[in-house]
Structure formats: C-alpha cells, structure tokens
C-alpha positions, 0 to 999 in steps of 0.5 A: 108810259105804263109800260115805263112804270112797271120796269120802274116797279120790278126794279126797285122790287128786285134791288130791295131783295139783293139789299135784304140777302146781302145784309143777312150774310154779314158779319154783325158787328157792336153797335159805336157808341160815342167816347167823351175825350175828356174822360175815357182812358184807354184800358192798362195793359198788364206791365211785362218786367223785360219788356223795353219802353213802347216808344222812344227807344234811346237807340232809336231816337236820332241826334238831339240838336242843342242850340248854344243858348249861353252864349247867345244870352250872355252876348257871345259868340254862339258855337265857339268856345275857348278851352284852356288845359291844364297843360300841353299834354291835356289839350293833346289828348283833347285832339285826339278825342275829338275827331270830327265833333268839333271844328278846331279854329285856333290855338294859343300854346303860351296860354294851352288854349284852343278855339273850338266851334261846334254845331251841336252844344252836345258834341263839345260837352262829351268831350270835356273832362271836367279840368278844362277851363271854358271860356265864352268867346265875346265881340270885341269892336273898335267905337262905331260913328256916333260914340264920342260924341261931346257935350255943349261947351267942350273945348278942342284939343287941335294939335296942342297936345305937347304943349297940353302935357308939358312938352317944350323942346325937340321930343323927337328921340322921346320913345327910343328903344321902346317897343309899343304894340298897337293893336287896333285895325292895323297901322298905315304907313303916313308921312306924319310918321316916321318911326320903325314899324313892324306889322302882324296881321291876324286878320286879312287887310282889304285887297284895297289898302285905300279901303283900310280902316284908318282907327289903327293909324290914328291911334298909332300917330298920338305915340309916333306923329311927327309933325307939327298938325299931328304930334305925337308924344314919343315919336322915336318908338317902336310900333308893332302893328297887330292888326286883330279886326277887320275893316268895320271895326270887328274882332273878338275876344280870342283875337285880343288874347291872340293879339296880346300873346303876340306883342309880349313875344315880339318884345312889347313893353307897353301894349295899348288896346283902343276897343272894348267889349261888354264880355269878361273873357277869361282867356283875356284875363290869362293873356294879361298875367302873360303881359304882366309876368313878362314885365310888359304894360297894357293901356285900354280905353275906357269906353264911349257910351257914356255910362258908369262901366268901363268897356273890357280889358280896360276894366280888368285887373292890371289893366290902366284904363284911361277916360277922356277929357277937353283940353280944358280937362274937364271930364267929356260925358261920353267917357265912361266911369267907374272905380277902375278907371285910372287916368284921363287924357285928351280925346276931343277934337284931337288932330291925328294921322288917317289911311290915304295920307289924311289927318283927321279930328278925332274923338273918343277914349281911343285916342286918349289911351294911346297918350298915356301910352306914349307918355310911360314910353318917353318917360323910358327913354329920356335922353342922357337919363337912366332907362326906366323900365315900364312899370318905373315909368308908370310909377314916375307919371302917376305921381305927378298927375294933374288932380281934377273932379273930386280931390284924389280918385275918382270915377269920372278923372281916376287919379287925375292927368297926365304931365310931363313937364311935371313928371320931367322938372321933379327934382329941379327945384325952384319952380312954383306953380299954383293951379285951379285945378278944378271948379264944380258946382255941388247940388243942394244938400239939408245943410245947403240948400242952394248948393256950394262952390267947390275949388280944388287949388294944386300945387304943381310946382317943386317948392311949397306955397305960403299964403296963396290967395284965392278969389271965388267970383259968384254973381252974388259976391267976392268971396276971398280966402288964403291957403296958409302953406301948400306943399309941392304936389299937395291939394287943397279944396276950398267950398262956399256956400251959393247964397241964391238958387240960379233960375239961368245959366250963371258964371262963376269965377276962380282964380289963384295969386302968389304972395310974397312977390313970387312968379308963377311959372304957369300962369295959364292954369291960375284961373278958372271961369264957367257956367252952369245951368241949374237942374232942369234951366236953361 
C-alpha cells in the first residue's frame, strides 16, 4: 500500500510541473468580457467611395420568384394573363421578345390577344411595354347542383312552354335560317330534336360520350325541341354547338371570348352563354364589340345564387340578361337581380332534352335564357313575313312584354316577360285582353302602418279598355274600384291600404271584368289569389 502511495505522490508531482512549463510558453491573450447584445454595436469602418456593397450584390443574387398575388385576390387564374396589342404587328414583336420567359397558351387574331402563362410574375412585366392591354383570365362555370333552388309555393312550368308564351299552332318552321350559338358544354344529339347542328369543340369531349355533361343539351332543346315532353320554341333553327367547358362544368373567361369570336365568324346571329362568373373579363368585353359590330346578339343568364348582382357576361353592356320566374311569373329567389337585368323567362321545373336520350326538369337561369333566345329567333323568321333582323326582332319583343313586380323596370323581372302571342297578334285588331298582371304585398310605411295591396292591371290586348272593373279580395273586406280607359300595351297600378296587420298566412284575392258585354280573349290571366305570411309569421 505505500508503495502504491508514493507512485501516486511523484505523479501529481510531475504533471503539475509539465502544466507550470506549458503555461509559460503560451501566447497571452485578453481576458473575455461579456458583451450586452441590446447595446454593443460593432465599430464603423471608415466608408471607401469605390468600394461596391459588402453583401447582396445585384449580380450575385439568384432569380426573385414573384407569386402572381393579383390574380389569386382578385379570384383569377394565377399565372395566366391575357395581352391584348394594339395591333398585329405588336403582338408579333411581343413573340419575338419572349423566347422561353413565358408559355404561349392561345391566341385570338380577330381581337390581337394572346394567352400567356408564366411562373414567375416578373418574367411577364419585363416583357410588356406599357401599350398592352392586360387582362386577368376569370373562372367562367356552368351552375353547380344545389343553385336553382325555389321557394315554398313555386309552380312548374313541365312541358307548358309554348302554351306559357302564346304559341297556338305548328311552330315548327319557327327559327329557320337562324343561326344561334350555343356555348354551353356541347350539345348531344337527342331525338327530342331534329334541327341542323354543327359542332365546335374547344374543349375535348370525354372518351365516353355517355359521360357528357347534358347542361349544353338542355339548354339547346328550350330553342330546338320538337316534341310534345320537351318543345322548343324555334325548333327549325340552326344550332352551333361550341363546347367552351368541360364535363364539371369548368371554363374561363378566355374561352368564352374564344367562344364567342367563333360564333360570330360561323355566321351566329344570336348567341346564348347559360354560365357565368363573378370576374369582369376585358377580353370579354372586346369579344362582345366583335358581336355587336357584326350585327349579332348575345343572350346570358343572370345567375342563381340568389343575390342582387348578375353573374358575367350577363352583366356587361349590350349583354340581354335574363332572370328567371314560375310559370306563374312570379319572380324565383334563386335568380339574381340587379338594374341590368333586362327580361325573365321560365326557369322552374322546365321539361328539356339530357345526354343519353333522357328528358329532365330543369332549373335555374340557364334554361331561361335560351327561351328568350329562341323567341328573338322566331320573331326573325316567321313564315310568309319580312325577315327581321336580330336586333328587329329583339326590338318587336320587348315592346310587347308581359309587365310583372313593380310597373315598368325592375331589378327582380327587368322589363317584364316574354309574349309571342302578343308580339305576333300586334296589328291584328279586335283582340282584348285585361290581365292582373301582378299582385304584392307592400311593407308598412309612416303613412300605412299596416302596409298596402299593390295590383298592376295590363293591357295586353289591341284595343283600349273602358270602364275595367277591379276586385280586390282581402280577409278584411271587398274592395272594388274601375279603370276609366286603358289603352293597349298600357298599365295601371292600383293600391289599398291593409286595414289590419296579419299575425298568419293571409289570402288576398284580385281579379279583373270587361265592361260593356266585352269577351276577354285570355280570361286565364284575369285573376290573381296568393298568400302571404307576415315578417317573421308563419
């Protein structure tokens, strides 16, 4: 044991002189000191004028990517733009500039467009110019299931359309030598339909026809049915197909430009659009001028969500957007509304042509539009009469319009619904017909505080009416009053005040009697009966 002890003795002994020697050899450094990060600053070096940056150097720095953040807050397609030159000669030197910066997805040479897709924003900006214009490319949809949907109460039209617009007898040459586009998701062919159709697809149909969305064929069969399920009301028109989206019912607004640039070049006079978008396109807006300076119409369904804004194109100028209505023309709250709004057609329960040889009940402004593009066609072509052009026709229909809501243009109706009868029988004389043309309820007001009954009487006859009587049923009385003299095509609106506030549902009752012995050729639109729940009711 002490021997053990005294090796442990000289060791120690030994490694404390080798430490003692090593640490005198050293290089003797400062003691550290601690540093306060909150306030030491490192010390300024004296500033050399041609000396370039330390860090970051421009020439050293990679590519910045720049995500396209307009076009994803404005709801657009991120990554694509539209350019629109000045003329042929710029969008040339565009391409030549380009090289491989950007992707070139499409072109328009009626309109000197181009579509462009890029990754990075900034390789698209150090192109321009500053003379282009530049548009944002929009999602443009066919209605998806669930929009369409009615209120309580609303009525279907089935397969009552001719008979709902004033058809009596064989429509079936209605539409000849009409062309009218339909651009939509491609039409199918279908035995409910045997008019002459041409087809443009610019989007690819499924490998599977069976798998075809049918939303292009139904609204093609309100123009061109012809059979007795499914009527339509020119059914010797022309139809050119111009499939723009695909089988979800997915285009863009590119597309619809493309769309409609094609029809006018095909020989269209009336084009009908049943989708919509929320984006303002400007190549949209270019492609309608193209429409209207050939001489060509373009018909767009309002919407069906509901809300008070039309969907695009329907809400752009020179556009004649169309809402939707029962076949009791009452005004369906899936339709949209707004001041563009122009006329309103049937859109509920509407019987129509599908893919695979099917009928369907339809809804929605889609197949409402397509009416009223049908009707301007056989106004164009009416048998044995002077050919009217687009415009002609339009002009002849809206002048003898069914009045509906509040009298003249509204946001809900526009300028009220279409009638054939009426727009056909115009010069024939000797027809009368009185009509309640609409019955509403007005909310309280300072001066009534239980609110009024509002009735709107039309003429829709050829001669003018004296002394029409008018009944206004309520549950609290018989009110009854006269129209002196009501000239053809004239309105006259007529409101009582409501004596009690309803607690439940209440009926209220109007109705409308020639004087004089008179006949009233249309007795069917004499009379109006609906209820109405008050604010909040049942």
């Amino acid at each position: 044991m002490r021997r053990r002890n005294l090796f442990l003795t000289l060791g120690f002994a030994f490694t404390a002189m080798l430490g003692y020697w090593l640490a005198g050899t050293a290089t003797q450094k400062e003691p550290v000191r601690p540093v306060s990060v909150e306030s030491e600053t490192a010390p300024k070096r004296p500033v050399v004028a041609d000396e370039p940056a330390p860090q970051f150097r421009r020439g050293e720095r990679g590519p910045v990517f720049r995500r396209d953040d307009e076009a994803s807050e404005a709801g657009a397609l991120p990554g694509q733009r539209v350019l629109v030159f000045k003329d042929r000669e710029a969008l040339e030197d565009f391409l030549k500039r380009a090289g491989d910066k950007v992707r070139l997805m499409g072109r328009l040479d009626a309109l000197n467009a181009l579509r462009i897709g890029f990754g990075n924003y900034d390789d698209l900006a150090s192109l321009l110019r500053g003379d282009e214009e530049s548009s944002l490319i929009f999602p443009v949809d066919v209605p998806t299931p669930g929009e369409g949907t009615a209120q309580d109460g609303a009525v279907a039209l089935g397969k009552g359309l001719l008979e709902w617009l004033g058809i009596t007898g064989d429509n079936s040459e209605w539409g000849s030598g009409v062309r009218v586009a339909v651009l939509d998701t491609g039409v199918a062919t279908s035995p409910a339909f045997l008019s002459n159709i041409s087809w443009l697809n610019l989007v690819d149909l499924p490998g599977d026809l069976s798998k075809q969305n049918g939303h292009g064929t139904a609204v093609a069969s309100m123009i061109i049915g012809q059979n007795a399920l499914t009527p339509g009301v020119a059914p010797g028109a022309d139809i050119i197909s111009i499939r723009i989206a695909n089988d979800l019912g997915q285009s863009d607004s590119y597309l619809l430009a493309q769309g409609i640039i094609a029809a006018v070049d095909g020989g269209a006079s009336l084009i009908n659009i049943s989708m919509g978008s929320f984006g303002d396109s400007g190549l949209v807006r270019n492609a309608i001028a193209y429409a209207q300076a050939a001489g060509a119409l373009i018909i767009a369904a309002a919407g069906n969500n509901g809300i008070d804004r039309l969907s695009y194109p329907a809400a752009n100028d020179g556009v004649i957007a169309v809402g939707a209505v029962d076949a009791l023309g009452n005004h369906l709250d899936f339709s949209n509304t707004g001041n563009q709004l122009a006329i309103s057609a049937p859109g509920f329960g509407v019987n129509a042509a599908w893919t695979g040889d099917q009928a369907a009940s339809v809804n929605g402004t889609s197949f409402s539009s397509p009416i009223v593009a049908g009707a301007i066609a056989a106004l164009m072509s009416q048998p044995g009469a002077a050919k009217l052009t687009a415009t002609q026709a339009r002009n002849l229909l809206f002048a003898y319009l069914n009045d509906s809501g509040q009298e003249g243009t509204d946001s809900a109706y526009g300028a009220g619904m279409p009638d054939l009868g009426r727009a056909l029988n115009a010069n024939t004389r000797g027809i009368y017909d009185a009509a309640v043309a609409s019955q509403r309820i007005l909310p309280p007001s300072a001066a009534y505080p239980n609110g009024q009954v509002e009735v709107m009487v039309q003429n829709r006859g050829t001669e003018t009416l004296i002394n029409t009587g008018v009944t206004i049923s309520t549950p609290h009385g018989v009110v009854n009053t006269n129209i002196t003299s009501l000239g053809a095509n004239a309105v006259k609106t007529i409101r009582i005040p409501i004596s009690q506030a309803a607690t439940t549902a209440t009926r209220y009752d109007s109705r409308v009697t020639l004087s004089n012995g008179v006949r009233d050729s249309k007795p069917s639109n004499d009379r109006r009966s609906q209820s109405y729940a008050p604010a909040g009711g049942k």
